[in-house]
Backbone bond lengths (Angstrom), bond angles and torsions (degrees), N, CA, C in turn:
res aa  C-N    CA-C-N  psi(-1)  N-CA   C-N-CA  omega(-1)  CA-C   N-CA-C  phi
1 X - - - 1.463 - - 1.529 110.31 -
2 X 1.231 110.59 175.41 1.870 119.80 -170.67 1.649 89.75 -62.79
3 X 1.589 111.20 -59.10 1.445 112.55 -170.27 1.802 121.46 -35.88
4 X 1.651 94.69 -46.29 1.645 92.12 -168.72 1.747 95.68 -95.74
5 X 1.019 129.30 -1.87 1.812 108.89 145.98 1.251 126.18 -73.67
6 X 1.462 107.43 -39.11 1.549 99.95 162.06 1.439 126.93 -35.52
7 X 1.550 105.04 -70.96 1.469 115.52 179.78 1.675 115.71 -40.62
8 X 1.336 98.40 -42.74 2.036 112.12 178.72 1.205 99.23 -55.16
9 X 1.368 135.52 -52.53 1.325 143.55 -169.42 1.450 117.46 -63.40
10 X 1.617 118.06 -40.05 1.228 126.01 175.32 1.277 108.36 -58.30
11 X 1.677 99.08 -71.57 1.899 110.24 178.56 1.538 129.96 -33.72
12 X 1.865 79.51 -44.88 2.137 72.50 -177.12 1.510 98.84 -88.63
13 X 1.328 149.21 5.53 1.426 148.04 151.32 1.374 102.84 -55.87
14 X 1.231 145.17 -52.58 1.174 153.69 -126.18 1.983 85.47 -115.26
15 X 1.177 118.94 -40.62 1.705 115.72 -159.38 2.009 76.12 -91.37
16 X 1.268 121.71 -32.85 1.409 101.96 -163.73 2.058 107.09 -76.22
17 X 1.550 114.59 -38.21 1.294 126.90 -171.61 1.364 86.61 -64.46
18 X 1.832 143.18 -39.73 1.227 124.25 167.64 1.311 138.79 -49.80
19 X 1.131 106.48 -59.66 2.051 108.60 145.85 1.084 136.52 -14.00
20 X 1.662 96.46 -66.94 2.095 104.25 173.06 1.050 92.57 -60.03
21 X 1.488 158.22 -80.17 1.539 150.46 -121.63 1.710 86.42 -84.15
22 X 1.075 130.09 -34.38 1.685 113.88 175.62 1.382 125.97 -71.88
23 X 1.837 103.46 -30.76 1.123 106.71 172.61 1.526 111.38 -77.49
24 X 1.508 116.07 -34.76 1.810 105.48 165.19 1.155 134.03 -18.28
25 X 1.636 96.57 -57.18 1.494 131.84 -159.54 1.393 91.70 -53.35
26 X 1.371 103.24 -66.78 1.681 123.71 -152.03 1.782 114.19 -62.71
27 X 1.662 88.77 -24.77 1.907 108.60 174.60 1.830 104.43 -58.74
């Protein structure tokens, strides 16, 4: 349903903006 893509969309936003700030780090 729309609802549980939404949620997919939030989560992997949230697991991907974690990445960049690790990959920052590591820059």
């Amino acid at each position: 349903s729309i609802e549980t893509t939404r949620i997919y969309t939030v989560s992997s936003g949230t697991e991907h903006k974690k990445m960049l700030s690790k990959l920052k780090l590591l820059c």
